[in-house]
N, C-alpha and C positions, 0 to 999 in steps of 0.2 A: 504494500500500500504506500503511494506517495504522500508526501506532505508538501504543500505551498507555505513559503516562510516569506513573511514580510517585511523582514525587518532584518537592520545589521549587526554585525559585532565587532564592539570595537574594545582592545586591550590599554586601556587609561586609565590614567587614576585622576575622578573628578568628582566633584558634590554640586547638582542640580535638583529644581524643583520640577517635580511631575506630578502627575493625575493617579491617581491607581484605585481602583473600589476594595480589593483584596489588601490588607495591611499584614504585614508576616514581619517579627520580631527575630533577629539572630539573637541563637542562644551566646552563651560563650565560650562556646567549641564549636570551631568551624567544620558542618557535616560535610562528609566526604560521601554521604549517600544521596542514592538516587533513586526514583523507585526503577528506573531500566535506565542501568547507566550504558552508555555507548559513547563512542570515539569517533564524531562526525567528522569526516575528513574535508581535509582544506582542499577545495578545486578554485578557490578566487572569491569565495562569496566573505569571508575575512578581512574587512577594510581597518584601517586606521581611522583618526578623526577629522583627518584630509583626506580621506575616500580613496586610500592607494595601499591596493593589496596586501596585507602582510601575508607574504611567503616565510615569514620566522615562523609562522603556527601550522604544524602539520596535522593534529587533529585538534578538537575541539569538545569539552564534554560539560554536560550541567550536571550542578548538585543542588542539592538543596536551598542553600544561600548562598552562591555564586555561581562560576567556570572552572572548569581545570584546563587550563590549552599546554600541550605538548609539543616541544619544540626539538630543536635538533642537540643541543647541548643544554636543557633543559625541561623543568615544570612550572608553570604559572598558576599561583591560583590566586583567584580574584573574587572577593569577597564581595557581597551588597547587602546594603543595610536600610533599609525603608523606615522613617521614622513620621510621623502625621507633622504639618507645618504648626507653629506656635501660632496662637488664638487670634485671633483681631479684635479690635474694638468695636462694640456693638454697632454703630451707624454703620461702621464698614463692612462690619459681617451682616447685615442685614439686607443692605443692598446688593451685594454679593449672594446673599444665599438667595434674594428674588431670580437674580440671572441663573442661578443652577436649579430653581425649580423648575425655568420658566427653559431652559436647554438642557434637563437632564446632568450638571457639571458633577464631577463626583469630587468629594476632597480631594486637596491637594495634601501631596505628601514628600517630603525630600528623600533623595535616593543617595545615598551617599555610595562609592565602590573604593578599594583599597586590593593593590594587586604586593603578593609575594612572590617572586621568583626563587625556586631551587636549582641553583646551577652546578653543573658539572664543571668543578675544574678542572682543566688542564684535559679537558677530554677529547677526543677526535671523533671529526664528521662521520656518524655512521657510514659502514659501508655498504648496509644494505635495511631496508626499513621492510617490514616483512608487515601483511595484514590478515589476520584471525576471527574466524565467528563469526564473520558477515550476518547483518540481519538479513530478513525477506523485506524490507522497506527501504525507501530510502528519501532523502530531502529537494525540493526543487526552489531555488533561492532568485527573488526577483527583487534587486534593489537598487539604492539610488547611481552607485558608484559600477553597477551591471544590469542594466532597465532591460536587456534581452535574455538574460536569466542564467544561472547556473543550476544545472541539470543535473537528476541524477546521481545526486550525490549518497553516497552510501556510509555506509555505520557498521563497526564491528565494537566486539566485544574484549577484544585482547591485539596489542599493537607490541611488536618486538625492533627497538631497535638495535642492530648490529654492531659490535663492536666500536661501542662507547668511547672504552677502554681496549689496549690490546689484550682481545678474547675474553673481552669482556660483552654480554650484552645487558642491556636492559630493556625488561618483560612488566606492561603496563598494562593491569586489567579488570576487568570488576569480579569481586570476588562473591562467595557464595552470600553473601548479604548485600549483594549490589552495592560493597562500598568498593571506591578507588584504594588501589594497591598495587605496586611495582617491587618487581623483584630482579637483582643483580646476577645475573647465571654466567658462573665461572666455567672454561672448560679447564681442562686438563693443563695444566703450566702456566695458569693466569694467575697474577698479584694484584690481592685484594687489598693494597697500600695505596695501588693505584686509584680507587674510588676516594671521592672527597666532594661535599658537597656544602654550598656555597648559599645563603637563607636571604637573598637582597629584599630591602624594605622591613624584613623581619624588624621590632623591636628589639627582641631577645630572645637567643635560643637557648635551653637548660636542658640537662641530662637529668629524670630526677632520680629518687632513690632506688625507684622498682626498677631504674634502666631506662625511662621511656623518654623517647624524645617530644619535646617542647617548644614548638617555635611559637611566641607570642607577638601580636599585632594588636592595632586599637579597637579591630572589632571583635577578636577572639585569638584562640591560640588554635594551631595544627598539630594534633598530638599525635604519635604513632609510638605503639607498640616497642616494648625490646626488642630485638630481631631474633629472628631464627634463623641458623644457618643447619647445611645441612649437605650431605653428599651421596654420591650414589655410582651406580658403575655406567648406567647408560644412561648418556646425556638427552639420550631420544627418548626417551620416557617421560623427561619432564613437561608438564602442563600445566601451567599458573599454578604455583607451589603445590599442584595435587598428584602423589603417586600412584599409578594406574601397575598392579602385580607386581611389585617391586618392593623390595627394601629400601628402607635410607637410614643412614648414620647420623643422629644428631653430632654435632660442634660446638661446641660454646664459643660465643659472640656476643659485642657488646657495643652500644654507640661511643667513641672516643668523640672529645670535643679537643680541638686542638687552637693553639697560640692565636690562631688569625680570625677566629671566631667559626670555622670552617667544621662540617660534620665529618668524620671514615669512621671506619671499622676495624675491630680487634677480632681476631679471627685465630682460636686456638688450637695446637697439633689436630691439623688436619693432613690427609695426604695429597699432596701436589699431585698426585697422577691420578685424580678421581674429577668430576665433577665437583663442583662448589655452588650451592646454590644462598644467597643470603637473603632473607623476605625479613623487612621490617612489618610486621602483621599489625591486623585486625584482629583483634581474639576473639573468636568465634563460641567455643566454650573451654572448661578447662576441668581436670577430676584428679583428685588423689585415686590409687589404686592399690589396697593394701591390705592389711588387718592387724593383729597385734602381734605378728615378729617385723624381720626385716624382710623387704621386699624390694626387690631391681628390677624394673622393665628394660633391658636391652634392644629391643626392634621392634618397628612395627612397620605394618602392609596394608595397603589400601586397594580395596578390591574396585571394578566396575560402576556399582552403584556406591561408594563412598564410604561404603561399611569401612571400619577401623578394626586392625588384628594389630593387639598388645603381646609379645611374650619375654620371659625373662627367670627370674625365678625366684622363689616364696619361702621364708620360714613361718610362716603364719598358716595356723590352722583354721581361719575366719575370713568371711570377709573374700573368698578367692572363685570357688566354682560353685555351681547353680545346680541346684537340685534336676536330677535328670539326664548330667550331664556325664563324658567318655569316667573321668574319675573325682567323686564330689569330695573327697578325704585325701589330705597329705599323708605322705608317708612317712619315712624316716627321714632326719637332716633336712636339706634343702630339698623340694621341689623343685620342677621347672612349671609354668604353667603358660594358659593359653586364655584369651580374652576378648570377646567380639564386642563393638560399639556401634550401629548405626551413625548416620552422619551429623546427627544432632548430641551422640555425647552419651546416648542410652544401652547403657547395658544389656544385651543379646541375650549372651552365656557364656561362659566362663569354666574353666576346667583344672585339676592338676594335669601333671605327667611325670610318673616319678617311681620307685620300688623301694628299697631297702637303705638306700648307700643315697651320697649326693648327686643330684639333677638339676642340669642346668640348660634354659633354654636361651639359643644365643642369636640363633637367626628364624624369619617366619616370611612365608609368602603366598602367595593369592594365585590360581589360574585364573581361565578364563570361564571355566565349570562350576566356580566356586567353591576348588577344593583349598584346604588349608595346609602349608606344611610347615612343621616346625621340629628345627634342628638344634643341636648341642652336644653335651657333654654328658657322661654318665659314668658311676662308679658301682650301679645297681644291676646284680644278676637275676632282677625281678622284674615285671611288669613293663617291658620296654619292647622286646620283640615278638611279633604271631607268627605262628607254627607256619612253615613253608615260606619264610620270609630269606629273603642273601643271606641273613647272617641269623642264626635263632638265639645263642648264647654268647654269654661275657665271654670276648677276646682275651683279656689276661691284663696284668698292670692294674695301674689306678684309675687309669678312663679308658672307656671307648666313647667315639662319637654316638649318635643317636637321629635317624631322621624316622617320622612318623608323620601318616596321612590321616587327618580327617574330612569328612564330606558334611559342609555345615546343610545340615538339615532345616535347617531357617527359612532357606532361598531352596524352591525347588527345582529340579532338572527340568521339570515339563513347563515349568513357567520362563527359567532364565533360556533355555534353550530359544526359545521365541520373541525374545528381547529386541533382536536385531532387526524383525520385518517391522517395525515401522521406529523411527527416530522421533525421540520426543526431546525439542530444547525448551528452555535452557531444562536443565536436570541435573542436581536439584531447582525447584523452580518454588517461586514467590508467590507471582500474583498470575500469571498465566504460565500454559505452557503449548508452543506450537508442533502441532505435530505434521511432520516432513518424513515422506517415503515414498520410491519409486513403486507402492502399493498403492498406493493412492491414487488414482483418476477421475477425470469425468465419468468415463463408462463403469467406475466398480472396482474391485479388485480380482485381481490378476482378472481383467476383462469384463469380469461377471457383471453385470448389469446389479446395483444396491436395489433391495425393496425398497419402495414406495416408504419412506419416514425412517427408513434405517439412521441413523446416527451413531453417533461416538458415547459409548459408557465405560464411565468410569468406577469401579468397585475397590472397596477398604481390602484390607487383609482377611478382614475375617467373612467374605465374597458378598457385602452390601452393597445394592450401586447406590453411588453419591451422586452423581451427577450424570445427564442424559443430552445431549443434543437433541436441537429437532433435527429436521433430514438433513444429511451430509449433502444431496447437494446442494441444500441451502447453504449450509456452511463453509463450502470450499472456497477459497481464492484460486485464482487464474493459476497464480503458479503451484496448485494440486495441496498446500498447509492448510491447515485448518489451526484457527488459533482459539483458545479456551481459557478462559478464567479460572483459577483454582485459588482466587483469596480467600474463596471460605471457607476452603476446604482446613483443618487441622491440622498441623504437622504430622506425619507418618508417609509410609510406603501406598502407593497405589497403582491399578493394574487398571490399562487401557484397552478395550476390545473394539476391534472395528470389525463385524463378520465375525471371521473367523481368525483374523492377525490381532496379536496380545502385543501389548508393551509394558513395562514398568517406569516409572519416575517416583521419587523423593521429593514430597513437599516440606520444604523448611518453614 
């Protein structure tokens, strides 16, 4: 679906009196949210306030009380602050408020804007600016300083630009709560020394005690998270800070503030021949995981749908595995254990793994079936291996390794296997979710002609439908999506049926 936009954008810092019927208050933290944040890209509809192009802005995005524009060696954000104009003197508001009976005027209110730049020092002209997520919509821009219009203009979701730094990139995206976040992705033999970032206009920027960075301005401050860092073996795996079957090694990292008032990063024994990724986050949720000994989580894996696998290992007899589950009792010494999360932070189920002696789980990972594996150490000539397996019994010494497969029974075969006939974005999803497949057509799927009022249902976990379309092809757009509302739907898992093709998505 297109959109007609009338109007321009310009990157200043100015305070003007305008009209507005809507009054909106900045809190004092500048929101980085949006309810669909996107990365409008610059084709020319970007003027200054002498109506000449700014090519320094490669995309473009709205938050809540401002812009964020994205440049080549930087990020702008530009704050606005609407405040109602001070009162007038009755004769004068009086005759004043006849003219706005008498033409509809609405208050006047001042609009004040305040821009901060985050600069890349010393950083080099990407070498290649890569584009992610495309929506199915896009902007068509008629304005003063381009009265024949800029066309066509498109929006994604995730913007990488290339080698910032040498092999260095930086990854700029909306995260699972449609807030703005960037992420620095090191490959293999990159110095993270070399990042350093630069707060122009900022007031003041502070580290505070939790770690978190602070940049303060007159209308508010930009706070972000401690950073996560973190590594991994395949760089191609990574997707806006989110692991898809894979491991990753947390790092400990830290914002440094250094002499010139400039931001970088502390980045500790990590391996130079691995990937580096360092995300100043959004904290999304956060859990102890434990009970009353000592407890280590070493790894974790993030399957398809977002699911979270914790493993490591437990001295605690509480507090660890779920009634029902492979083993609901510690053994002797240390355990290793295993622990599922959906994407919200909620506990699945949870398990030991362990025999006589100490167990230790050190790595875990995800297929694409949704099978679990979790790997480690053992000193236990019990409960480790099944009959007919490589190896049945203790090898001898103080350890042997240990690798064991579970099938999480949570997520079925007959449902995930069906996952892939129709694409449902975004996922996890907010407030819609559109769904996209080469299943999809006018005439039906695969050809079939839809009955007569067929539409899209949607059903909870536990197989209630929640929501029904009327006929699909009422609901279709040209290019075969159908888009659907899911704000009111609860947070949880749910399952799309069209016919006879099923889907899953995650409503946060």
């Amino acid at each position: 679906m297109n959109k007609i936009i009338y109007f321009a954008a310009f990157f200043i810092l100015f305070a003007v009196s305008v009209y507005s019927q809507n009054l909106e208050s900045l809190n004092n933290k500048f929101s980085l949210l949006s309810q669909n944040l996107e990365f409008i890209e610059n084709k020319g509809q970007i003027a200054d306030q002498h109506g000449n192009v700014n090519w320094d802005v490669l995309f473009i995005a709205e938050v809540e009380n401002g812009t964020i524009a994205i440049r080549k060696d930087g990020i702008s954000f530009t704050f606005v602050k609407y405040d109602k104009v001070p009162s007038l003197k009755k004769d004068a508001k009086d005759k004043i408020q006849g003219l706005r009976d008498k033409f509809q005027e609405p208050e006047p209110v001042n609009v004040d804007m305040y821009r901060v730049d985050m600069n890349l020092n010393n950083a080099q002209i990407p070498t290649r600016i890569t584009k992610k997520e495309m929506t199915e919509d896009y902007n068509n821009y008629y304005l003063a300083h381009c009265p024949d219009g800029v066309t066509f203009v498109r929006k994604y979701r995730t913007v990488v630009l290339e080698n910032v730094y040498q092999n260095i990139d930086l990854v700029l995206y909306s995260n699972q709560e449609n807030k703005f976040q960037y992420d620095f992705v090191l490959k293999p033999g990159a110095n993270p020394d070399l990042i350093s970032l630069r707060f122009d206009g900022a007031e003041d920027v502070q580290i505070s005690a939790k770690g978190e960075l602070i940049v303060k301005t007159p209308f508010g401050n930009i706070e972000q998270k401690a950073p996560v860092a973190y590594q991994k073996d395949d760089l191609n795996k990574y997707t806006n800070s989110r692991i898809l079957t894979n491991n990753i090694e947390i790092v400990k990292s830290k914002f440094r503030k250094n002499k010139d008032n400039s931001i970088s990063f502390i980045v500790a024994n990590y391996n130079p021949e691995k990937a580096l990724i360092i995300d100043p986050p959004t904290r999304l949720w956060g859990t102890y995981y434990g009970g009353s000994g000592d407890d280590a989580g070493k790894f974790v894996a993030v399957d398809g749908s977002r699911n979270v696998y914790l493993g490591g290992w437990t001295y605690s007899t509480n507090a660890i595995a779920t009634t029902g589950s492979h083993q609901s009792s510690k053994g002797d010494y240390y355990d290793a254990f295993l622990v599922k999360f959906n994407s919200s932070g909620v506990r699945q189920w949870g398990t030991y793994y362990g025999g006589s002696n100490w167990d230790l789980g050190r790595s875990v990972a995800v297929d694409g079936s949704w099978n679990v594996y979790l790997g480690g150490s053992t000193g236990s000539t019990n409960a480790i291996a099944t009959t007919g397996s490589h190896q049945s019994s203790f090898g001898g010494g103080d350890w042997d390794a240990f690798l064991v497969k579970f099938i999480d029974k949570t997520t079925s075969v007959e449902e995930t296997s069906k996952i892939e006939k129709i694409r449902i974005i975004p996922n996890p999803a907010t407030y819609y979710i559109t769904i996209s497949s080469p299943l999809i057509e006018w005439s039906g799927l695969f050809g079939s002609p839809l009955a007569e009022g067929q539409g899209v249902f949607i059903y909870n976990t536990l197989g209630n439908c929640v929501s029904h379309t009327p006929s699909l092809r009422a609901t279709l757009l040209k290019e075969g999506n159908i888009r659907i509302d899911v704000s009111h739907l609860p947070p949880g898992v749910y399952f799309v049926r069209i016919g006879t093709a099923t889907g899953m998505f995650v409503k946060m």
